[in-house]
C-alpha positions as CSV (number, residue, x, y, z in Angstrom):
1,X,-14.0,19.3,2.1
2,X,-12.6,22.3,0.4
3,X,-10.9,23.9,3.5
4,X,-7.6,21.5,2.8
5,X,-4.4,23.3,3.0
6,X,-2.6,19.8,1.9
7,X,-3.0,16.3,1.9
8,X,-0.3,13.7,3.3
9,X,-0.3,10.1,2.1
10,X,1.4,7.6,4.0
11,X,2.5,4.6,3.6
12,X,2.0,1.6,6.5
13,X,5.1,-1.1,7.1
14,X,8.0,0.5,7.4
15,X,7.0,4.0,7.6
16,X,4.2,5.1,9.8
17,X,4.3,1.9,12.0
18,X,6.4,0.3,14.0
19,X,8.6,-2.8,13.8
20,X,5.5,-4.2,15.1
21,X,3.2,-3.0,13.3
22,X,2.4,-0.8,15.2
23,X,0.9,3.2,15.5
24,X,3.3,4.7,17.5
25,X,1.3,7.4,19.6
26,X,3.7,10.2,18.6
27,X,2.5,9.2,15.1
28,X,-1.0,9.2,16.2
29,X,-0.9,12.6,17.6
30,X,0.6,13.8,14.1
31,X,-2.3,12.7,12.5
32,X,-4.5,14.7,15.6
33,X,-2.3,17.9,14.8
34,X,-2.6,17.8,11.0
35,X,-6.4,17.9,10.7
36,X,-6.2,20.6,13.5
37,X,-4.1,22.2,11.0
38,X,-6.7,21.3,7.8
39,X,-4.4,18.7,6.3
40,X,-5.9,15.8,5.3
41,X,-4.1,12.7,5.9
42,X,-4.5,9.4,4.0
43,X,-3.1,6.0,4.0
44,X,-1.8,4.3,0.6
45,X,-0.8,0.9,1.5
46,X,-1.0,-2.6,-0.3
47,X,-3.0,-3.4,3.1
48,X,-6.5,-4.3,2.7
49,X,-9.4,-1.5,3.6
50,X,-10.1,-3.9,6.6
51,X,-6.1,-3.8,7.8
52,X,-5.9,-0.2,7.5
53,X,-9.4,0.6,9.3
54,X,-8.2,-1.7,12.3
55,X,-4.5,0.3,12.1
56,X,-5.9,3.4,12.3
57,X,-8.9,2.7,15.2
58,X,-9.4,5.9,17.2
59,X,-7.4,8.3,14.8
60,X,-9.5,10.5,12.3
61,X,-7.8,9.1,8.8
62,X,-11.5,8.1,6.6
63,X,-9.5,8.6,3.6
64,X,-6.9,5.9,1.6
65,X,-5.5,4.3,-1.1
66,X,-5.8,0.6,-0.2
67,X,-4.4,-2.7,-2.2
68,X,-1.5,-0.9,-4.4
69,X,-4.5,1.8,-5.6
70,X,-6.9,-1.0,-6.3
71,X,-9.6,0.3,-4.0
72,X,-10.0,3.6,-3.0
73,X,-11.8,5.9,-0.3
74,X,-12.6,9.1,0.8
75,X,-14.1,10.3,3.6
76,X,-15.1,6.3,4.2
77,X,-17.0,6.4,0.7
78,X,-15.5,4.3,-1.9
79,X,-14.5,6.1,-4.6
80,X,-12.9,3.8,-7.2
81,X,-11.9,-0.3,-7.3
82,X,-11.2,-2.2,-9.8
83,X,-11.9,-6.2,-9.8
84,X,-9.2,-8.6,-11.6
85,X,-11.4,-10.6,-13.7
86,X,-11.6,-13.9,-13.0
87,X,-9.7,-15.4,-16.5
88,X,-6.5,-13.2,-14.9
89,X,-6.4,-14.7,-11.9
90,X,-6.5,-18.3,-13.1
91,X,-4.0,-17.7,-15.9
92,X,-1.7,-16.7,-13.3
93,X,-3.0,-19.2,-10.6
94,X,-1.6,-21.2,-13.1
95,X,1.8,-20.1,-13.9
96,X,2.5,-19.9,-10.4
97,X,1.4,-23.5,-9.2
98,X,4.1,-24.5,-12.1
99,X,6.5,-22.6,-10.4
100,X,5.7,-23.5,-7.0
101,X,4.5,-20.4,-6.0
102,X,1.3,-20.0,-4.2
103,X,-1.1,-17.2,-4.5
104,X,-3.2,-15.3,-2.6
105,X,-6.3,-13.1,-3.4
106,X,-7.8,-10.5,-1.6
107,X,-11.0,-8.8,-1.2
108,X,-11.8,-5.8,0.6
109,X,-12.5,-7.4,3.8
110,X,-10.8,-10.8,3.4
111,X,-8.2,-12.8,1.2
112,X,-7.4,-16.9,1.2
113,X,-4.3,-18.4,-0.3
114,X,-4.6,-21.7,-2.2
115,X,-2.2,-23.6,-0.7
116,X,0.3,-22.5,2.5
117,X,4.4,-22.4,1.4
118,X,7.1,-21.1,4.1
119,X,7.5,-18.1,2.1
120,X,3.9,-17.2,2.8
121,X,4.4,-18.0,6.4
122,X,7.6,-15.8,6.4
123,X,5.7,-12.9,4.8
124,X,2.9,-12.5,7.6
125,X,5.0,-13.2,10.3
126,X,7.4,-10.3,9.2
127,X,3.6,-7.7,8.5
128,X,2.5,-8.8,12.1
129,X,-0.8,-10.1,10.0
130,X,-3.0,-13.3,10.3
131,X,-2.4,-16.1,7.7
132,X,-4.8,-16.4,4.9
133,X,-7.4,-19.4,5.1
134,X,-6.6,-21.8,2.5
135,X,-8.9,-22.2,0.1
136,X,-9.2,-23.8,-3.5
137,X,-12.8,-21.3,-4.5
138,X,-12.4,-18.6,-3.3
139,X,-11.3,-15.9,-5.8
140,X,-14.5,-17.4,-7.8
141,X,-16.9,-16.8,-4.7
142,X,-15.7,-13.2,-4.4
143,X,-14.5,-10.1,-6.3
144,X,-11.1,-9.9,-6.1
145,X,-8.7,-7.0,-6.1
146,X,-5.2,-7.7,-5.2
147,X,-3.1,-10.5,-5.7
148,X,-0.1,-11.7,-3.6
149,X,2.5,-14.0,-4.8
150,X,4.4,-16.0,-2.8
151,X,8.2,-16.0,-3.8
152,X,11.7,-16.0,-2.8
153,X,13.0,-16.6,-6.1
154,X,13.8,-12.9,-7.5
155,X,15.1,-14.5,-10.8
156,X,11.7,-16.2,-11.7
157,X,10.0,-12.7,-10.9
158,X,11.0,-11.9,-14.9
159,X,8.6,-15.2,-15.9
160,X,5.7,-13.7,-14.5
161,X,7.0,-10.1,-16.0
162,X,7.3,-11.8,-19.5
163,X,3.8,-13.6,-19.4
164,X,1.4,-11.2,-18.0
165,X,3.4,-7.5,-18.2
166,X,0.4,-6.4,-20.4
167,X,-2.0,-7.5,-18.1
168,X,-0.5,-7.1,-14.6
169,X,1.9,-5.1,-12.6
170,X,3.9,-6.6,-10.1
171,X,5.4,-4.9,-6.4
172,X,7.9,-7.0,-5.2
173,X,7.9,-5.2,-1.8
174,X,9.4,-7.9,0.6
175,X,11.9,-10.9,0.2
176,X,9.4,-13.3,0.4
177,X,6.4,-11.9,-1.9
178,X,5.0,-9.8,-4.9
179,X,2.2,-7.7,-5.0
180,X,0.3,-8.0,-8.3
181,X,-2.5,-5.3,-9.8
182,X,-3.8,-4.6,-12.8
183,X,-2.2,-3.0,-15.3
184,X,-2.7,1.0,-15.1
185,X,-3.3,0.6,-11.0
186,X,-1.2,1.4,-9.0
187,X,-0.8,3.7,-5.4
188,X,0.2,6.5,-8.0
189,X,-3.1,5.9,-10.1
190,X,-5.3,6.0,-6.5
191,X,-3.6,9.0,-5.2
192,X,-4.5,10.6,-8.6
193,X,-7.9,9.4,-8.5
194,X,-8.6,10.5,-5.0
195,X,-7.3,14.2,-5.8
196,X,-9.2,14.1,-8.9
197,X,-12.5,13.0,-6.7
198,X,-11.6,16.1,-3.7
199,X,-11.0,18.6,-7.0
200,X,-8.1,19.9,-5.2
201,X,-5.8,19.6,-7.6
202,X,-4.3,22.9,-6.8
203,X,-3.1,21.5,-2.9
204,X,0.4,20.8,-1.7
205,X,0.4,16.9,-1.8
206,X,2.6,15.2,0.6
207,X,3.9,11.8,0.6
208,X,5.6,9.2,3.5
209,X,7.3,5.7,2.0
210,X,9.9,3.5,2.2
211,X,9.2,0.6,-0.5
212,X,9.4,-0.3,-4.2
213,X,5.5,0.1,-4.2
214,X,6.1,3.9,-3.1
215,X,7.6,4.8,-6.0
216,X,4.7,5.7,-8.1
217,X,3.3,7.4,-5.2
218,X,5.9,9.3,-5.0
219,X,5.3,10.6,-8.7
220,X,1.8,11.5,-7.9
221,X,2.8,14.1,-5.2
222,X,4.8,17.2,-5.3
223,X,6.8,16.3,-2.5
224,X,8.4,12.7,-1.9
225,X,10.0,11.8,1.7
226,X,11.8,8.6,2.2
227,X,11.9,6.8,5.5
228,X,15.8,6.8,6.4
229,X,15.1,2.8,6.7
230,X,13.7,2.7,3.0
231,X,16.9,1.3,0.5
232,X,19.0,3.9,-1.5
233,X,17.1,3.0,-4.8
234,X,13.7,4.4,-3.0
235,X,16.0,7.1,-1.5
236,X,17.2,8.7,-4.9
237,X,13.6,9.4,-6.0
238,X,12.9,11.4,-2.9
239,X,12.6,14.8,-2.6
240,X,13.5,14.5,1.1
241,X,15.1,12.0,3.3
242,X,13.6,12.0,6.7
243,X,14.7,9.9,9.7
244,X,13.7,6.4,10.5
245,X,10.5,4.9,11.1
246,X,11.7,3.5,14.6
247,X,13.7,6.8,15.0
248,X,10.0,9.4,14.9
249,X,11.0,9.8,11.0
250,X,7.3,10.8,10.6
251,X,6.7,13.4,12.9
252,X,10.8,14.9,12.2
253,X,10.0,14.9,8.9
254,X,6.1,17.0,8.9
255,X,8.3,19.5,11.2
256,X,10.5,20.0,8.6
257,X,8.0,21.0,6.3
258,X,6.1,23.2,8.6
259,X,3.1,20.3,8.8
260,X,2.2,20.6,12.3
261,X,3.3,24.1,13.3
């Protein structure tokens, strides 16, 4: 464990996948080189710790910061999660049903949506991910961790902001959704927590994204890259702007910091 010479996070959509969703197999033999090289790579993704173990079959990542830092693992022992407690979720549940919004909740191995809208429909379509069963009990059947909105409707993103900004932080990371944690979590707060856990604080730290939710990751490391396909907001708090994900952004972007020399 304490043979690291650095850790690199990366993010999934958009950044070490595909348009499909995808490993590309250059980006699979980066992760081969890197622990050649004793640099630990990880995963921080709003994906579930099912999602990312089925993304990264046959590759040695056992390491990640899953559902926007809500549950965390290293070296495939889970290190920190944090359940939304169940007056949260039906607060919001209930907000959102005014607004015509519908919610899904996720678990570490599953998540269920109460009721399907086309802007749910558009958002797994564009992650290349199954649908969520629909289902009016789950989130009191199971311990939930993440929380997806379902919205297209950026102006009514400042309702939920106004009504639950003490309680919740919300990732709008596509057009058609926003990812909601608690408070305090965040991929910046699992990052922290794994280094804290691998006392190797005094690493190089690494760090791959393209979204809104990469932002606080990027704070967490001491170096930030930026997918060329990420927006120029998320650009101007990189460190580094590499090439695109579809254009082997990944692997140009480890060469240019000596990564898998």
């Amino acid at each position: 464990m304490n043979n690291y010479k650095a850790l690199v996070f990366f993010d999934l959509d958009g950044t070490l996948l595909d348009a499909e969703s995808n490993l590309p197999k250059e980006n699979h033999q980066a992760i081969l080189q890197l622990r050649k090289n004793k640099i630990l790579p990880l995963v921080a993704s709003g994906r579930s710790p099912k999602e990312i173990k089925q993304i990264t079959k046959g590759t040695p990542i056992d390491s990640y910061v899953s559902l926007n830092g809500q549950f965390n693992v290293v070296e495939n022992k889970v290190i920190s999660k944090h359940a939304i407690p169940l007056k949260y979720i039906q607060k919001l549940m209930a907000l959102s049903k005014t607004l015509g919004h519908s919610l899904a909740c996720y678990t570490a191995d599953e998540y269920a949506a109460c009721y399907s809208t086309e802007s749910m429909e558009k958002l797994y379509k564009l992650d290349h991910a199954p649908l969520p069963q629909i289902s009016a009990n789950f989130y009191k059947e199971h311990e939930i961790y993440m929380l997806y909105l379902f919205s297209e409707d950026e102006e009514t993103d400042r309702f939920y902001q106004a009504e639950f900004g003490d309680t919740f932080t919300f990732f709008r990371d596509s057009p058609y959704s926003l990812a909601v944690v608690l408070k305090g979590q965040s991929k910046k707060a699992g990052i922290q927590q794994i280094v804290e856990h691998l006392k190797l604080n005094e690493l190089p730290t690494y760090a791959f994204g393209d979204g809104n939710n990469d932002l606080g990751m990027f704070e967490a490391v001491q170096t930030a890259i930026a997918m060329d396909n990420a927006s120029e907001h998320v650009k101007s708090h990189a460190d580094f702007v590499t090439k695109s994900h579809m254009d082997d952004g990944i692997c140009f972007g480890l060469n240019y910091f000596g990564l898998l020399g």
